[in-house]
Backbone bond lengths (Angstrom), bond angles and torsions (degrees), N, CA, C in turn:
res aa  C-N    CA-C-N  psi(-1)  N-CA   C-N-CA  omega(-1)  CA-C   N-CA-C  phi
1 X - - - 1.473 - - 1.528 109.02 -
2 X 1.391 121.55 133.42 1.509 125.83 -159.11 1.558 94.80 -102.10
3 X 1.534 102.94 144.76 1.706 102.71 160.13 1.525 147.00 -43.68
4 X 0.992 141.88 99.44 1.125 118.42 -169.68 1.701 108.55 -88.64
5 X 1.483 129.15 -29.39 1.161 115.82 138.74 1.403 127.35 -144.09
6 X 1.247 120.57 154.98 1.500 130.72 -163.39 1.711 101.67 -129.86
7 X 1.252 113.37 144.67 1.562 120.14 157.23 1.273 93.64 -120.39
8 X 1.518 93.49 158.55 1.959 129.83 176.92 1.116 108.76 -137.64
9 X 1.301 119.26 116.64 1.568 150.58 160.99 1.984 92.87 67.12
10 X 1.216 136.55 24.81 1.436 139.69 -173.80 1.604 103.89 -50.67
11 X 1.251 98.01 122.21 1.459 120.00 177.68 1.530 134.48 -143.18
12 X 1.293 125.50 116.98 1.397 103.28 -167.01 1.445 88.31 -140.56
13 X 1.682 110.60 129.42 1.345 111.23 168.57 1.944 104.85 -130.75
14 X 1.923 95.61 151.29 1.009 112.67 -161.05 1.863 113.86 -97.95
15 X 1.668 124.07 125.20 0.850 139.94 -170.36 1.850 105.14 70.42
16 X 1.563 115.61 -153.25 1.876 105.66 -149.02 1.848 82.33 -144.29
17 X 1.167 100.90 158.29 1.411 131.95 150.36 1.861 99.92 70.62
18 X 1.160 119.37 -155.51 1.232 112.77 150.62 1.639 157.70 3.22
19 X 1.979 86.05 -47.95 1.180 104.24 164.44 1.379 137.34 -117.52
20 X 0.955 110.49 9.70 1.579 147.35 136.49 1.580 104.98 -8.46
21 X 1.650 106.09 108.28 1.741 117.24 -179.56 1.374 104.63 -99.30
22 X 1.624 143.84 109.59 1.084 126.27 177.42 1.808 105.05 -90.69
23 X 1.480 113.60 117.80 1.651 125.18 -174.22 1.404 99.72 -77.40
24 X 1.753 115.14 -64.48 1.162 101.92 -149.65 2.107 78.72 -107.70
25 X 1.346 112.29 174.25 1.778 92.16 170.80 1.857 74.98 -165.11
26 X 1.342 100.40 119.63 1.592 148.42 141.01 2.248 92.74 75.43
27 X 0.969 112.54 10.66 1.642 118.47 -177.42 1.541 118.12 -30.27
28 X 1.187 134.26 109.63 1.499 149.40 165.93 1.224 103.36 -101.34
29 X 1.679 100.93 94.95 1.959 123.65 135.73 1.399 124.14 -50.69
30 X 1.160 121.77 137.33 1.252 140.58 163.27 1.711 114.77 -107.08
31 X 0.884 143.47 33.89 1.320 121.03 -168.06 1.576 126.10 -102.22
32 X 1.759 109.64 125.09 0.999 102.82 -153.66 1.378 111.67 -94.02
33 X 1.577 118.17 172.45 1.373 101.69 -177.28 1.932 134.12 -97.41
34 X 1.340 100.88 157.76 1.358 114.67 -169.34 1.662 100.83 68.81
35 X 1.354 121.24 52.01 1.313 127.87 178.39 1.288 116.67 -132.77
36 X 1.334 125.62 171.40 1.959 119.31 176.59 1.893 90.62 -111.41
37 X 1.432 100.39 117.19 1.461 111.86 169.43 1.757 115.65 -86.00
38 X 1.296 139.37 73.71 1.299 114.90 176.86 1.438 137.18 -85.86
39 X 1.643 104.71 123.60 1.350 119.75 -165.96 1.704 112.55 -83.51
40 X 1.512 118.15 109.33 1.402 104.66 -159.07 1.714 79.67 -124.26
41 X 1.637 92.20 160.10 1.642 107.63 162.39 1.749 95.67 177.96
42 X 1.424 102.98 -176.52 1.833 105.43 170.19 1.737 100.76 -94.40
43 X 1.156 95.12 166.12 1.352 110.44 171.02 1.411 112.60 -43.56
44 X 1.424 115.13 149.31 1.353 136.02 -170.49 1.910 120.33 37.69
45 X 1.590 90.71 43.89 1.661 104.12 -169.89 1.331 85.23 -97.05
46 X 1.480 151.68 -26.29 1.029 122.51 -160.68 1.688 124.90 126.62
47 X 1.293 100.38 -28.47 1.397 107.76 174.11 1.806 127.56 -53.11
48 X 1.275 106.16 -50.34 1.042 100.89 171.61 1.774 132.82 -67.09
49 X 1.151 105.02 -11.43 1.750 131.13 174.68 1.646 78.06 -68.13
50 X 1.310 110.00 -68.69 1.584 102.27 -169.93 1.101 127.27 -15.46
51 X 1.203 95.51 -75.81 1.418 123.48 -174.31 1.240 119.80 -43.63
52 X 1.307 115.86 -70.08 1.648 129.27 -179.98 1.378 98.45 -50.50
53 X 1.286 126.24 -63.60 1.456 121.19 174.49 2.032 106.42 -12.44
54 X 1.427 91.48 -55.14 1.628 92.04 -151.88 1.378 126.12 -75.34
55 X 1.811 82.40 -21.87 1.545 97.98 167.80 1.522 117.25 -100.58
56 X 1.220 127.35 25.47 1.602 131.40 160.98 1.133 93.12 89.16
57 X 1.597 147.06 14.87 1.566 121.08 172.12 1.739 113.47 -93.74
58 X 1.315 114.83 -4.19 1.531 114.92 161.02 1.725 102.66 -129.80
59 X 1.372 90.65 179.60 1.540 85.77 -172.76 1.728 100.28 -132.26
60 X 1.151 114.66 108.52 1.381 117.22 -172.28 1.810 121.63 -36.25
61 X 1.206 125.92 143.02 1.597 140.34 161.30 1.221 102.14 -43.35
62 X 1.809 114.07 -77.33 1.047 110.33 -173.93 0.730 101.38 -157.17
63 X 1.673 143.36 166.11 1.322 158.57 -165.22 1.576 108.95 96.87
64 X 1.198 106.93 -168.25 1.740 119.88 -176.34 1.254 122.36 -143.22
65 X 1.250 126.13 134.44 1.241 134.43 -170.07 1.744 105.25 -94.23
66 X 1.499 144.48 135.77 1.258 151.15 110.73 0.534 147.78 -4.37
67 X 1.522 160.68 89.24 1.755 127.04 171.82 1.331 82.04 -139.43
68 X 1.278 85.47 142.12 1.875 117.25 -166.49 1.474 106.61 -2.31
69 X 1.545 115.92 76.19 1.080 142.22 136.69 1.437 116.85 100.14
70 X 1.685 123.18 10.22 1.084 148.71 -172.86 1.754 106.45 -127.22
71 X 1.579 99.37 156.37 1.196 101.91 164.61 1.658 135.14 -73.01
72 X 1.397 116.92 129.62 1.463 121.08 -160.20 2.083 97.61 -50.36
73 X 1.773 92.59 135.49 1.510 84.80 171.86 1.864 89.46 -145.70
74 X 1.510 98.65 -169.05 1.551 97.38 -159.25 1.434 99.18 -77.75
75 X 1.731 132.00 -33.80 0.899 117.39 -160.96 1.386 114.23 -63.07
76 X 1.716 123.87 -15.52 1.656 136.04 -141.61 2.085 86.36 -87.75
77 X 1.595 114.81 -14.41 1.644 115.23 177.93 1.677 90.19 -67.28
78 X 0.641 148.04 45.62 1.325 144.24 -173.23 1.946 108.80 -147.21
79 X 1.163 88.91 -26.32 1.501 103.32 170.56 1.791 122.68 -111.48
80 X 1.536 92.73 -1.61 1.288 104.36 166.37 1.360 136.21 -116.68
81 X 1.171 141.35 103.46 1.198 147.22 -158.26 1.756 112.67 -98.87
82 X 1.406 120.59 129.57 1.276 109.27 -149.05 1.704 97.97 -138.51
83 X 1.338 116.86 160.94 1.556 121.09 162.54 1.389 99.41 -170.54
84 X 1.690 79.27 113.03 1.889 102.47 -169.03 1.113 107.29 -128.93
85 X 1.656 129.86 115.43 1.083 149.47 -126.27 1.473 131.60 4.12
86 X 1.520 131.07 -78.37 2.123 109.23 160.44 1.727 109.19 -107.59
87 X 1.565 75.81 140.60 1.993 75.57 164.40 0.881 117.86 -37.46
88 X 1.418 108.16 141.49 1.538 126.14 169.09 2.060 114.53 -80.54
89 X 1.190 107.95 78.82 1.240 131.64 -143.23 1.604 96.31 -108.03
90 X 1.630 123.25 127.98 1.168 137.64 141.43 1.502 119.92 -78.92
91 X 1.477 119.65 101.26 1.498 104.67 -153.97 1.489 95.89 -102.88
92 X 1.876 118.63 15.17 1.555 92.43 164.46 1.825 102.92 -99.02
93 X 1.586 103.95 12.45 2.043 94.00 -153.93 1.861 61.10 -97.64
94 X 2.087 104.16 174.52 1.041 106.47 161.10 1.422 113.63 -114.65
95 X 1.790 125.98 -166.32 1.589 105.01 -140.71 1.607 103.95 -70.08
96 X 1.409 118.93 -23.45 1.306 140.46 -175.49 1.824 105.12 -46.21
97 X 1.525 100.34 -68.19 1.490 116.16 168.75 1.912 113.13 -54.61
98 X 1.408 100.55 -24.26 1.781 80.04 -170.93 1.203 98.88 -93.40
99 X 1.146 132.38 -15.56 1.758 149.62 -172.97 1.901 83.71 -68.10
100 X 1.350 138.70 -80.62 0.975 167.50 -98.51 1.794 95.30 -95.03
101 X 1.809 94.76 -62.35 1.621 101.10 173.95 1.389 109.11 -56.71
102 X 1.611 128.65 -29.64 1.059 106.03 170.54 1.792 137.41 -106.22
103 X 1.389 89.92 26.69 1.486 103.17 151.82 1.127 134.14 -87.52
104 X 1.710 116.84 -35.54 1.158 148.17 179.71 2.022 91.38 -56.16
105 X 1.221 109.47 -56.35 1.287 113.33 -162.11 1.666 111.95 -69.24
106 X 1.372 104.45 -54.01 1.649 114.72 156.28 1.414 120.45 -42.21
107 X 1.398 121.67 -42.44 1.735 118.42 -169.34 1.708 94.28 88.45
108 X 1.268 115.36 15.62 2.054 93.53 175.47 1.305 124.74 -88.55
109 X 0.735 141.06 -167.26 1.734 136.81 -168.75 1.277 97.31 -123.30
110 X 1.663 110.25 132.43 1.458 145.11 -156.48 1.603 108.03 -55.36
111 X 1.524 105.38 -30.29 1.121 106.69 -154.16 1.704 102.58 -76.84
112 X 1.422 116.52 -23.09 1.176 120.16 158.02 1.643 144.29 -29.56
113 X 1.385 102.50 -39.52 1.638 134.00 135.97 1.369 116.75 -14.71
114 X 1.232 112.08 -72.64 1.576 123.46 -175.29 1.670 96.76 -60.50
115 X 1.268 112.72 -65.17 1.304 119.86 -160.70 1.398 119.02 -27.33
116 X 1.811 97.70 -70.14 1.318 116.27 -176.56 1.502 115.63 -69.88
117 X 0.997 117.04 -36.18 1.790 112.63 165.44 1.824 101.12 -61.84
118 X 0.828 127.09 -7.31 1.480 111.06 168.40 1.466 108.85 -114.45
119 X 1.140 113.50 -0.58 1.754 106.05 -179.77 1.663 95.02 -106.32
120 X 1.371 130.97 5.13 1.194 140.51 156.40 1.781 127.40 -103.37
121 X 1.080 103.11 -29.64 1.736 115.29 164.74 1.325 93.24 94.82
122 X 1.701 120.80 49.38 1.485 98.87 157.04 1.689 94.77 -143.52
123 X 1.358 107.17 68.05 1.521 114.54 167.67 1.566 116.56 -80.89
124 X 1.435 103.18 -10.22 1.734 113.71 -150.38 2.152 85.38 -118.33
125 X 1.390 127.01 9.28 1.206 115.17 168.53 1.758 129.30 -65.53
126 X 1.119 86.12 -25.97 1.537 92.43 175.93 1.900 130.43 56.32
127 X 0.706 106.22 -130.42 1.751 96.27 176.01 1.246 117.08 -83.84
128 X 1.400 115.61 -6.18 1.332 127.59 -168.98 1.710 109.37 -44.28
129 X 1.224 123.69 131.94 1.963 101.34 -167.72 1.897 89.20 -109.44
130 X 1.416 102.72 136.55 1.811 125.91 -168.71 1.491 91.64 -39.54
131 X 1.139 142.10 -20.63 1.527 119.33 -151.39 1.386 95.36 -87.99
132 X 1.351 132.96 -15.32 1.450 138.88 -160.34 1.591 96.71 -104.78
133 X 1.338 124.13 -17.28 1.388 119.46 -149.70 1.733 93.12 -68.30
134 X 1.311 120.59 -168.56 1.763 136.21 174.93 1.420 79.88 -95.06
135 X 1.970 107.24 164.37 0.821 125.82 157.87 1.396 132.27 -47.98
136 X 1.702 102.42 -35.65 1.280 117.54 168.01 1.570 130.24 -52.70
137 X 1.415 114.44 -58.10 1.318 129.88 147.81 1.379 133.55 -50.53
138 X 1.166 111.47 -28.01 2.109 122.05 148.02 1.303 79.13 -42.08
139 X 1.749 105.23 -103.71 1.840 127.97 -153.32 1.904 99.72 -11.17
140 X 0.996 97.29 -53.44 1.594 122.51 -160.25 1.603 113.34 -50.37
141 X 1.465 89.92 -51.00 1.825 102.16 177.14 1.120 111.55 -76.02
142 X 1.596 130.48 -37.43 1.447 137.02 166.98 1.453 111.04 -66.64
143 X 1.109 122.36 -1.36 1.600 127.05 169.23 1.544 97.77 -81.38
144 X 1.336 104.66 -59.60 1.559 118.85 -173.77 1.418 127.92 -64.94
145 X 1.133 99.16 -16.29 2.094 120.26 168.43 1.710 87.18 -75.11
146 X 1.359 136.35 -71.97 1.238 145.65 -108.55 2.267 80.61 -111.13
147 X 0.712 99.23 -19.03 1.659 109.50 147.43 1.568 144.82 -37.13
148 X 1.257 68.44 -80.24 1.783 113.11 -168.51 2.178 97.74 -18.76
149 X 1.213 72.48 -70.25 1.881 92.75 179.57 1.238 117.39 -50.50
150 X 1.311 146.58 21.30 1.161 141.81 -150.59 1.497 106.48 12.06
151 X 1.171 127.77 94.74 1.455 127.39 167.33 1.252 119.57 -87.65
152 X 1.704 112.08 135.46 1.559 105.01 175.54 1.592 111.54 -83.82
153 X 1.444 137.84 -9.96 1.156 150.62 -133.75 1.940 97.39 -158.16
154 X 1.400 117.78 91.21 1.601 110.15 172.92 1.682 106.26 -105.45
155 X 1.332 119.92 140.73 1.403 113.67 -176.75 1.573 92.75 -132.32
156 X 1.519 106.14 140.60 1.246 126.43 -158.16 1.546 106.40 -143.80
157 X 1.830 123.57 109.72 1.091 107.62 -147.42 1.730 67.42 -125.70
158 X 1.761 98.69 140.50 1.254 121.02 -174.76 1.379 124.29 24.37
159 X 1.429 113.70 50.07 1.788 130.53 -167.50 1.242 91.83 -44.33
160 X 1.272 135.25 -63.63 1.635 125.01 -159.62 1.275 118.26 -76.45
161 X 0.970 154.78 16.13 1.434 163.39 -140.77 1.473 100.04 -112.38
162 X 1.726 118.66 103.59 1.112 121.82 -179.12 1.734 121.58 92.95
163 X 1.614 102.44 8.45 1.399 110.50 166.82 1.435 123.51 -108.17
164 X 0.965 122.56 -167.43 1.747 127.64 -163.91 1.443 93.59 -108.23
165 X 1.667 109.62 176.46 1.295 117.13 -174.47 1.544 108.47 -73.18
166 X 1.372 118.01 -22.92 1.645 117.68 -166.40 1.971 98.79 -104.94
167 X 1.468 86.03 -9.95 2.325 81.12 -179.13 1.725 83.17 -90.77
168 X 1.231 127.64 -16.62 1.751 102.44 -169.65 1.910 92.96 -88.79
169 X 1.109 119.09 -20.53 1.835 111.36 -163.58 1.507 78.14 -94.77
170 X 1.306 149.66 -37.33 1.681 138.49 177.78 1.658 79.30 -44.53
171 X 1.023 112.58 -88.53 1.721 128.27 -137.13 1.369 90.58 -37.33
172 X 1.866 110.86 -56.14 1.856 104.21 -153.01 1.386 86.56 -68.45
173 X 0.988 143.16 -43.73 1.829 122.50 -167.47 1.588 104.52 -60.01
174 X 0.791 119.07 -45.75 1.930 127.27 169.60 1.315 108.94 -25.49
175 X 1.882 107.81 -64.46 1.536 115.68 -177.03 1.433 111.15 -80.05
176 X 1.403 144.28 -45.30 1.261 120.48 147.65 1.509 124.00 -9.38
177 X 1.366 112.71 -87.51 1.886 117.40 163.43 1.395 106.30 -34.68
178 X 1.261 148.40 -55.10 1.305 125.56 155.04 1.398 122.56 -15.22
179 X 1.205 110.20 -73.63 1.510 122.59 -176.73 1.418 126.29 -51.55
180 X 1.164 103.58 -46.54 1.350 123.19 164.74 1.598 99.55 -38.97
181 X 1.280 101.60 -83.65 1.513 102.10 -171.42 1.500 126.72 -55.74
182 X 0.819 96.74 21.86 1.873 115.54 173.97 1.648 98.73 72.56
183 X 0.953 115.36 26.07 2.078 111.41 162.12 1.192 107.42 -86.30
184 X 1.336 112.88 141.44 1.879 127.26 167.42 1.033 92.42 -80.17
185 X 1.195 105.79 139.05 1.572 110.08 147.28 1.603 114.11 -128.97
186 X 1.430 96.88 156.45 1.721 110.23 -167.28 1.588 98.02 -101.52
187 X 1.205 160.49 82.21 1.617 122.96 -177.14 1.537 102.46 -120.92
188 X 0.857 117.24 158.30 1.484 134.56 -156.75 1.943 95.90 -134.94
189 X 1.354 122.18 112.20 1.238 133.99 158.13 2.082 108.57 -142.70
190 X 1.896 84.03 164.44 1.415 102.72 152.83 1.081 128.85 -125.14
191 X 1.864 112.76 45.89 1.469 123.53 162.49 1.619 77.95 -101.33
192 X 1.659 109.64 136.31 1.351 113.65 175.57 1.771 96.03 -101.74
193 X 1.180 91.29 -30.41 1.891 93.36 -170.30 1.713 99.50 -63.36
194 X 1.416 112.12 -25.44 1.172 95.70 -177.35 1.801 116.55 -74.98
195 X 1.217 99.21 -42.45 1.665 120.77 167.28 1.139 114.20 -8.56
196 X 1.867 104.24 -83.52 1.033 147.52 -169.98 1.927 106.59 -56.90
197 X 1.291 113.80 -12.40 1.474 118.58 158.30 1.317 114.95 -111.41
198 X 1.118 158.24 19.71 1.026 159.99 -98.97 1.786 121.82 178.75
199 X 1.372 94.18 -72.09 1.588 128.48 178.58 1.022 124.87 -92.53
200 X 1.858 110.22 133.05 1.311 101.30 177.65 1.385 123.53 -133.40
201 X 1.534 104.22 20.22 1.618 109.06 137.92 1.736 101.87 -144.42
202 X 1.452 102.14 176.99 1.875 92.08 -172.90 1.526 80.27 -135.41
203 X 1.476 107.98 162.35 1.855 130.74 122.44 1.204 125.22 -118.42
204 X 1.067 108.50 140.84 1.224 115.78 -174.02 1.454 110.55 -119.42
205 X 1.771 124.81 111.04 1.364 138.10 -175.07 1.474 106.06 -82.73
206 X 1.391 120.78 132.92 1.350 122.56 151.98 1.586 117.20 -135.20
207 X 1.324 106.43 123.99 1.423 118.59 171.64 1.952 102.01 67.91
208 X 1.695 112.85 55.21 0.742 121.26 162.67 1.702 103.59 86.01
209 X 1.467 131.36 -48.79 1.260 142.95 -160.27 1.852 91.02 -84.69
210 X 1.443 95.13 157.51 1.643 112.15 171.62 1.509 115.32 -102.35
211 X 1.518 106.21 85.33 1.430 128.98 172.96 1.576 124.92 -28.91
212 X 1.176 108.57 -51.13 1.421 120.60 -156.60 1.502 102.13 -161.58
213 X 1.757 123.86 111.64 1.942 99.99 148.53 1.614 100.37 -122.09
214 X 1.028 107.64 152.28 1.494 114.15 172.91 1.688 114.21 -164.30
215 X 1.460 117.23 162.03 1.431 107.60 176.88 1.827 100.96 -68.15
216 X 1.494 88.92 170.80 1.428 109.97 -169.81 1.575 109.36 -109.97
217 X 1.017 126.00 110.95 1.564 125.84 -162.84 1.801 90.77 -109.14
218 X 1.257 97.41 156.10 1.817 125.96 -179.54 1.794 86.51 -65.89
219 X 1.249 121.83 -55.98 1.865 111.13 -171.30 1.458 119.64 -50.71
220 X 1.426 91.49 -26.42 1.980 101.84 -153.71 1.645 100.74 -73.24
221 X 1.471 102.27 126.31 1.370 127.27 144.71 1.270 118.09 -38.48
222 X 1.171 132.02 67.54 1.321 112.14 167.44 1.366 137.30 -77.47
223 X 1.446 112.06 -4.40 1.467 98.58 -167.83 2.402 83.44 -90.61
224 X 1.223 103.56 -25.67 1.805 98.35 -176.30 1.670 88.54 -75.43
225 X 1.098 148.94 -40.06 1.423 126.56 156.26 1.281 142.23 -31.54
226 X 1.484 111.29 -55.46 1.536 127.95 152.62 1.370 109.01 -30.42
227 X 1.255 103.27 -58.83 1.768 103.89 -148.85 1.762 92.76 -98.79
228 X 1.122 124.14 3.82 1.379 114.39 165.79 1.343 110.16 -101.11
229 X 1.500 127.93 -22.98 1.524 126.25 161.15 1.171 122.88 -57.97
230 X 1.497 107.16 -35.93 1.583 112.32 -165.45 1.464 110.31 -82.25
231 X 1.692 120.60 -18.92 1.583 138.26 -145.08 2.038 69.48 -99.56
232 X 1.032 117.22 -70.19 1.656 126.47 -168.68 1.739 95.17 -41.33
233 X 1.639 109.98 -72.79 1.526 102.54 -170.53 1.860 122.89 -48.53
234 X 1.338 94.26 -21.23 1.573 99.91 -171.20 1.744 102.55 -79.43
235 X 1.563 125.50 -41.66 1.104 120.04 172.60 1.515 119.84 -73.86
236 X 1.068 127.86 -17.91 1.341 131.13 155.84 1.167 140.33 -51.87
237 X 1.940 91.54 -37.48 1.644 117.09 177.13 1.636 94.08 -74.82
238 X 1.213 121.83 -36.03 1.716 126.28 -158.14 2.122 92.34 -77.22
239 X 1.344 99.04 -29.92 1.663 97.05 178.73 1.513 123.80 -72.74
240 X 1.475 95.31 -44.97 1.786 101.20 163.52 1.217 118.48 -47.23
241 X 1.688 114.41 -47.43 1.224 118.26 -159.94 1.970 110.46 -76.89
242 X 1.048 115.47 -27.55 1.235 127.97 174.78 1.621 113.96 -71.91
């Protein structure tokens, strides 16, 4: 099974000289295709630098980005479908209308509309206008923007964040059916329980560096994984620093 995307030596550090923040420092992706990649770490580890990196909203320090087996270029946003932190939401148009502006803008054919509101479960929203929708139904329409394009590659940065116990098991059955249908997906959370149903290989970033990737087996402990990567990276960090 071939990559659909990989980073090499990915690094991006913030401001120059001295004061110079390194976020992400030298990270190698593996992710293979038509698979669920989960990107785990704690807050301000780095993941989300990832991400944007991959989808063109920063532009890496140094290293190189992949996509299916070439070097990352602008046209490959076209093959990538993304939802990085809240939908990008018109909350007086409804999901029909916000779907719509961004066909208009793409050049895709309308009929696409229907599709993805039904390969998301909100064909039945009706006039309802997004600003009223649940959080759930946000997530949902920003699934369905990040669609639109037929993407071979969807990246989904902390999808559940701010949903209920039955909008986070909607969503992971959602990205499963992703997979199924031969879509990668990238998603990045710190529900591990959700992960751990979900994913079927992980990395796990700490303190900018790529801790751990490996497949994800039905036995594995992950949340005593987590916290044994992170317990290792932190004494390591305490060895450098000494």
């Amino acid at each position: 099974m071939g990559l659909m995307l990989e980073t090499r030596g990915l690094t991006k550090r913030f401001g120059r000289g001295a004061d110079a923040q390194t976020a992400v420092d030298g990270v190698c992706l593996h992710v293979e295709e038509g698979r669920v990649y989960g990107l785990l770490g704690p807050n301000g580890a780095g993941k989300s630098t990832v991400l944007k990196m991959v989808c063109g909203m920063m532009r890496p320090t140094e290293g190189e980005i992949l996509v299916d087996g070439h070097p990352w270029r602008r046209d490959d946003l076209y093959r990538i479908g993304s939802l990085i932190e809240e939908a990008p939401l018109y909350p007086n148009l409804t999901a029909r209308e916000n779907l719509r502006v961004r066909t208009t803008m793409l050049g895709l054919p309308e009929e696409r509309i229907g599709e993805v509101l039904e390969t998301v479960g909100l064909s039945d929203a009706g006039k309802k206008r997004a600003g009223r929708f649940s959080m759930g139904m946000k997530q949902r329409l920003g699934i369905a923007l990040a669609l639109l394009a037929s993407p071979r590659l969807l990246v989904l940065d902390e999808p559940t964040n701010g949903l209920d116990p039955i909008g986070i098991e909607e969503l992971r059955d959602l990205i499963r059916t992703f997979a199924a249908e031969g879509i990668t997906v990238l998603v990045s959370s710190h529900i591990l329980s959700e992960v751990q149903q979900m994913a079927d290989r992980i990395g796990i970033i700490y303190r900018g560096r790529l801790a751990y990737e490996d497949e994800l087996s039905e036995e594995c402990d992950l949340e005593a994984l987590f916290m044994d990567v992170c317990r290792r990276g932190a004494a390591s960090g305490r060895g450098r620093a000494a």
